[in-house]
LORO-417271 format. One line per 3 residues: number of its first residue (from 1); for each residue z, y, x of C-alpha. Coordinates in Angstrom, 1 decimal. Each point is the difference from the previous one (the first is absolute). Last residue first. Example, Ala and Ser with C-alpha at 12.3 -4.5 7.8 and 13.67 -1.06 7.14 Angstrom:
BEGIN
2 = 7.1/-1.1/13.7 ~ 0.7/-3.4/-1.4
This chain:
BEGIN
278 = 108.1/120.5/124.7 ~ -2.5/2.4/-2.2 ~ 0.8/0.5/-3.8
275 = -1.8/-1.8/-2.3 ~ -0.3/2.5/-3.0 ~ 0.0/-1.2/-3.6
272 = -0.8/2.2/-2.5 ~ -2.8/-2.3/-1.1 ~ 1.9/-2.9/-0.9
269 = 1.5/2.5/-2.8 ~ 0.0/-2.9/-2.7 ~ 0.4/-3.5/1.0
266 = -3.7/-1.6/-0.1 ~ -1.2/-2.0/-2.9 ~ -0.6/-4.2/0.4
263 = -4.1/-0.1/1.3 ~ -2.0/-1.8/-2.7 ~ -1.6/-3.1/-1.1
260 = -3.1/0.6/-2.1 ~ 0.5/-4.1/-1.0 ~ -3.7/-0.7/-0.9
257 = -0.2/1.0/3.8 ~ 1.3/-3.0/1.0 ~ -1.7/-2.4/-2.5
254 = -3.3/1.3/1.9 ~ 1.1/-0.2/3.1 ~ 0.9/-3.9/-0.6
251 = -3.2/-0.2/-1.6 ~ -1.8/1.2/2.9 ~ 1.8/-1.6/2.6
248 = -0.1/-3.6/-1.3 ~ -3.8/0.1/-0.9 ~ -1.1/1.7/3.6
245 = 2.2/-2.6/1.7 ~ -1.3/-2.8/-1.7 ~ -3.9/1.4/0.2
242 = 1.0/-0.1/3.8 ~ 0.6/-3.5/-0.4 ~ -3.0/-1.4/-1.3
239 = 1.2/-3.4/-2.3 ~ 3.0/2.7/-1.4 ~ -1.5/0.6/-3.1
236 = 3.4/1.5/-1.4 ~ 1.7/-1.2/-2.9 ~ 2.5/2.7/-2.0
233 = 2.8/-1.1/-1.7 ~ 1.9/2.3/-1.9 ~ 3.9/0.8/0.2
230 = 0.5/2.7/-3.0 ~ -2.5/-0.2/-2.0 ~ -0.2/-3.8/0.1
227 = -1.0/-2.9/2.4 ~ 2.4/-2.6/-0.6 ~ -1.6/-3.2/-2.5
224 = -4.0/0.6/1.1 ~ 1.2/0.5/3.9 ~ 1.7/-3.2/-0.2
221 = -3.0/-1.8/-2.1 ~ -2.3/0.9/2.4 ~ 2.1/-0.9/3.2
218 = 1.0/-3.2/-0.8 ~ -3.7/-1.0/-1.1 ~ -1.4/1.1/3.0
215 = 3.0/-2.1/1.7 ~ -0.9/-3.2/-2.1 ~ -3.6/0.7/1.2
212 = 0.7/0.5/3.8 ~ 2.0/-3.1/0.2 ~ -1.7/-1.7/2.8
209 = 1.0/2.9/1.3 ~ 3.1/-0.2/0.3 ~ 0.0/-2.9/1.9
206 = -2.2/1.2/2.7 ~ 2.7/3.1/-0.3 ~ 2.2/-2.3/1.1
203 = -1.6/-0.7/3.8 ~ 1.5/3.7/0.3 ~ -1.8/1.7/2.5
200 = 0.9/3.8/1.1 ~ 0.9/-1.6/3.4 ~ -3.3/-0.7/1.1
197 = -1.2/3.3/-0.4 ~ 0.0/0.8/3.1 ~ -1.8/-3.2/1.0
194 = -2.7/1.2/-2.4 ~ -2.1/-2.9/-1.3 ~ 2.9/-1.3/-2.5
191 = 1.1/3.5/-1.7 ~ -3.9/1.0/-0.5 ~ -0.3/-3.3/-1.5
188 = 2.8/0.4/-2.4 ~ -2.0/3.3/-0.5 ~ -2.9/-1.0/-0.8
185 = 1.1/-3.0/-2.5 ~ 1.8/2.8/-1.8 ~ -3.2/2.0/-0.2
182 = -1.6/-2.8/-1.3 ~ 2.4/-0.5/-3.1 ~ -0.2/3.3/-0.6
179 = 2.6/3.2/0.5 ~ 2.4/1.6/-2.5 ~ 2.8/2.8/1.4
176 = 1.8/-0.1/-3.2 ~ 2.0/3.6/-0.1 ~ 3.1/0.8/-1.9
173 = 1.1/3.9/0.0 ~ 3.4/0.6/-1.4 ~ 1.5/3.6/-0.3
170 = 3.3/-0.2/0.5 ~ 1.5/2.7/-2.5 ~ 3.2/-2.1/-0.7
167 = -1.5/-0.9/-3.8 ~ -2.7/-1.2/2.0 ~ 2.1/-2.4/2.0
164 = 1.6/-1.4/-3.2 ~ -3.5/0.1/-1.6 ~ -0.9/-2.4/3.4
161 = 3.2/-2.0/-0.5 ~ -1.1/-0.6/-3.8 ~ -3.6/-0.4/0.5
158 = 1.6/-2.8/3.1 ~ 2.1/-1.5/-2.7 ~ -2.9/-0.5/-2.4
155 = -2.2/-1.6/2.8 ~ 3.1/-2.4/0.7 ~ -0.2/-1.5/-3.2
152 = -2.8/-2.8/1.0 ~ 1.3/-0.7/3.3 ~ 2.7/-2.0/-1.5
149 = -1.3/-1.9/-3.1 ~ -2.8/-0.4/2.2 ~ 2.1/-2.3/2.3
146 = 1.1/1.3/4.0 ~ -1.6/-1.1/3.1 ~ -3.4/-1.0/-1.6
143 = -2.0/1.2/3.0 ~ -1.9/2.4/-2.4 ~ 2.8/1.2/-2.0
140 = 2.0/0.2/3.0 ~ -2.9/1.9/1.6 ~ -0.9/2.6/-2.5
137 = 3.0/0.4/-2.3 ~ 2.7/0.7/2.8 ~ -2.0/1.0/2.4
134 = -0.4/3.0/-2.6 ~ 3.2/1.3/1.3 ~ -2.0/1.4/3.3
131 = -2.5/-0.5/2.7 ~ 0.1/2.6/2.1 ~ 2.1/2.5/-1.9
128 = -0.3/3.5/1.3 ~ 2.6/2.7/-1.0 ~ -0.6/3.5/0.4
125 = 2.6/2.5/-0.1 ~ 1.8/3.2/-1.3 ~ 1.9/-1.5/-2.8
122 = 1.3/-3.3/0.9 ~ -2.4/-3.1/0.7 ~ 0.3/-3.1/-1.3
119 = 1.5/-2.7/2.5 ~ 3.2/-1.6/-1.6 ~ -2.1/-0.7/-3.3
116 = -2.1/-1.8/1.8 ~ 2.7/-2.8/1.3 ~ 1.3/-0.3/-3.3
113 = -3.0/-0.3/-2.1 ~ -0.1/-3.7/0.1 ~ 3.4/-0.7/-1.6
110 = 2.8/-0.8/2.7 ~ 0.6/-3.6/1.9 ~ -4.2/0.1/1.3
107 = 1.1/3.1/2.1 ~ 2.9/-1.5/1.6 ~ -2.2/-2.9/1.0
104 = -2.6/2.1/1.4 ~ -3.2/1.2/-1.9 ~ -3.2/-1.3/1.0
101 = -1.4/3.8/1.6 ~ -0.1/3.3/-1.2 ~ -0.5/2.6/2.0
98 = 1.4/3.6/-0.3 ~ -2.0/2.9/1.4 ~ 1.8/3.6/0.4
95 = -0.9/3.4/-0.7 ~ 1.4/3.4/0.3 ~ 1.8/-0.3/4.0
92 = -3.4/-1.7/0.9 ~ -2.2/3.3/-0.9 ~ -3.2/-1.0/-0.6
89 = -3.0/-0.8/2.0 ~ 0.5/-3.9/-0.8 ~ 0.1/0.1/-3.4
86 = -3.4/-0.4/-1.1 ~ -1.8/-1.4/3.2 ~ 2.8/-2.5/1.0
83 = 1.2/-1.0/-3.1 ~ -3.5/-1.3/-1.2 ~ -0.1/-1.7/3.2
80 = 3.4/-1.9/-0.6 ~ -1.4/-0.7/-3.6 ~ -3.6/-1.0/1.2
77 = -0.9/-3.0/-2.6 ~ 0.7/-3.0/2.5 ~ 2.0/-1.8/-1.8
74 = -0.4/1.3/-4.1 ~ 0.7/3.0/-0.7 ~ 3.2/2.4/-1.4
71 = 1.1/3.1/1.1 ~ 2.7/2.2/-2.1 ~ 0.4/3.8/0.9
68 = 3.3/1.4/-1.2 ~ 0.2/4.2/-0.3 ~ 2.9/1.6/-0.2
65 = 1.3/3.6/-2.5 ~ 1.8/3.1/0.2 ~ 0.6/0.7/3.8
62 = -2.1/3.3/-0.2 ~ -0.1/-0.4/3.7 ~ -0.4/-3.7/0.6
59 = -2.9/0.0/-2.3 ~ -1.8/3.2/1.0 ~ 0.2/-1.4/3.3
56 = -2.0/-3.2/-0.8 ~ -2.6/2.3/-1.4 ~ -0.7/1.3/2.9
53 = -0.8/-3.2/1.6 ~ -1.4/-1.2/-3.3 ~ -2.7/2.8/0.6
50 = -1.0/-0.5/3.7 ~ 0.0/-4.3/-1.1 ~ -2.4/1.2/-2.8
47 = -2.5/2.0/2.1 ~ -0.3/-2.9/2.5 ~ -0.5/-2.1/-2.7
44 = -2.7/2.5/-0.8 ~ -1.9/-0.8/2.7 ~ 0.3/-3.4/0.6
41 = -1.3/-0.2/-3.3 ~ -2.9/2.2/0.9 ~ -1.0/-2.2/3.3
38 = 0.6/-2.9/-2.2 ~ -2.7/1.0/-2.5 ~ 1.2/0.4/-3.5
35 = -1.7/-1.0/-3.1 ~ 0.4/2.5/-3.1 ~ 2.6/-0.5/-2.6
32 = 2.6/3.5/0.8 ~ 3.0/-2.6/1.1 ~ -2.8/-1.8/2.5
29 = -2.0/-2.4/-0.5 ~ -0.4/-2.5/3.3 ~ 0.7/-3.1/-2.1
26 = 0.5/-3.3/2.5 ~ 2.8/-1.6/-2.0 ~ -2.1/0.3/-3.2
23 = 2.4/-0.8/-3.1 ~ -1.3/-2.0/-2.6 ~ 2.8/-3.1/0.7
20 = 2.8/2.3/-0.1 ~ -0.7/0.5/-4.0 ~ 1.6/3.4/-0.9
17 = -0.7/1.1/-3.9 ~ 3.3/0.2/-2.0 ~ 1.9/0.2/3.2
14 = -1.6/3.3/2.0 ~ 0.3/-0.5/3.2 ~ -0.8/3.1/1.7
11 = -3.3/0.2/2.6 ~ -0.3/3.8/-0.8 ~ 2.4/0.8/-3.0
8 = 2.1/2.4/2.1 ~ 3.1/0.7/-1.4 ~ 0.4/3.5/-1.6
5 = 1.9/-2.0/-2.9 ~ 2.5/-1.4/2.3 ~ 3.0/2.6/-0.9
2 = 2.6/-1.5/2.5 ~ 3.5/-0.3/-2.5
């Protein structure tokens, strides 16, 4: 099993004393407590991304363990971006991005895990969920799609998936991108006053949104119930975006390393060998 006690505790959700509803969506601390300016976020994101990078390669080399990224937000709270400027200076042949959407009729015939379990990672590689199996007790809870009696187990059997995935040495990272109310209202504008960015709105997320407490409340008591050693939560002030991408990449750098991955042994005598001349 992942040994998750060098875990960072920056931004970690810890359930005895999380409370959503006190969290600053526009902190600028960073991992070491003092305020960061963007220029020196920027910075060491940078820094990070150079570091997963080769870190990535340890991975797929010593072959021993994965590593399953989970995104969750609200609409609106960056996870394509967030994507974008963590992952997307890896190598694509070690990490791959699974969405989850409404699940399809075949889906909705087997138990809600089904079609995750289908997509975590094998040793070597990254996973990405964008959105995830926590749909499944954020928004049906929220739209009332399925009864309490219901959703309400559900968080036991995703700690015992996530143990399950653990106990395979997947290392599972789960990050909250959380933005404001306002922030939201920004960028749904944003979406409607550039013609670009037309296509990027949903006249459904106006619905959602009018259920921004009952989703607030979704998410707090979700992460409460499943973050644990082994798969914890960690929400990310993601209201500036480039404090999002300094916050993702640091921690998951930091729970990298914790690993001291290493390079598999060589065969004996490689350095005997002669490569004759054709």
């Amino acid at each position: 099993m992942i040994d998750s006690s060098n875990y960072p505790s920056w931004l970690r959700v810890e359930p005895a004393s999380f409370a959503l509803s006190k969290t600053n969506t526009r902190d600028k601390r960073g991992a070491d407590g003092h305020v960061l300016t963007r220029e020196r976020a920027e910075a060491v994101h940078e820094e990070n991304c150079e570091a997963i990078r080769h870190l990535q390669f340890l991975l797929y080399a010593e072959n021993r363990r994965s590593v399953l990224v989970v995104l969750q937000a609200i609409d609106t709270g960056g996870k394509d971006g967030a994507i974008r400027h963590v992952f997307g200076s890896l190598n694509p042949q070690g990490v791959r991005v699974q969405s989850f959407k409404a699940p399809s009729t075949k889906e909705r015939a087997h138990d809600f895990l089904w079609r995750v379990h289908h997509h975590a990672p094998e040793r070597g590689h990254i996973q990405v969920f964008n959105r995830s199996h926590y749909e499944d007790v954020l928004v049906v809870r929220v739209k009332n799609y399925v009864p309490e009696s219901v959703w309400r187990p559900r968080y036991q059997h995703i700690n015992n998936f996530e143990s399950l995935l653990a106990d395979n040495d997947t290392l599972v990272v789960k990050f909250m991108l959380n933005i404001s109310k306002d922030e939201q209202k920004s960028r749904l504008q944003a979406r409607l006053d550039d013609r670009e960015r037309n296509w990027k709105f949903d006249l459904g997320d106006l619905d959602d949104r009018k259920l921004w407490d009952e989703y607030q409340l979704a998410f707090n008591e979700a992460m409460i119930h499943t973050s644990t050693p082994h798969a914890p939560w960690y929400v990310i002030p993601a209201d500036r975006k480039w404090f999002r991408n300094y916050a993702m990449s640091t921690i998951l750098r930091q729970v990298l390393e914790a690993q001291d991955m290493q390079y598999p042994p060589v065969p004996e005598g490689l350095d005997a060998i002669v490569i004759d001349d054709l």
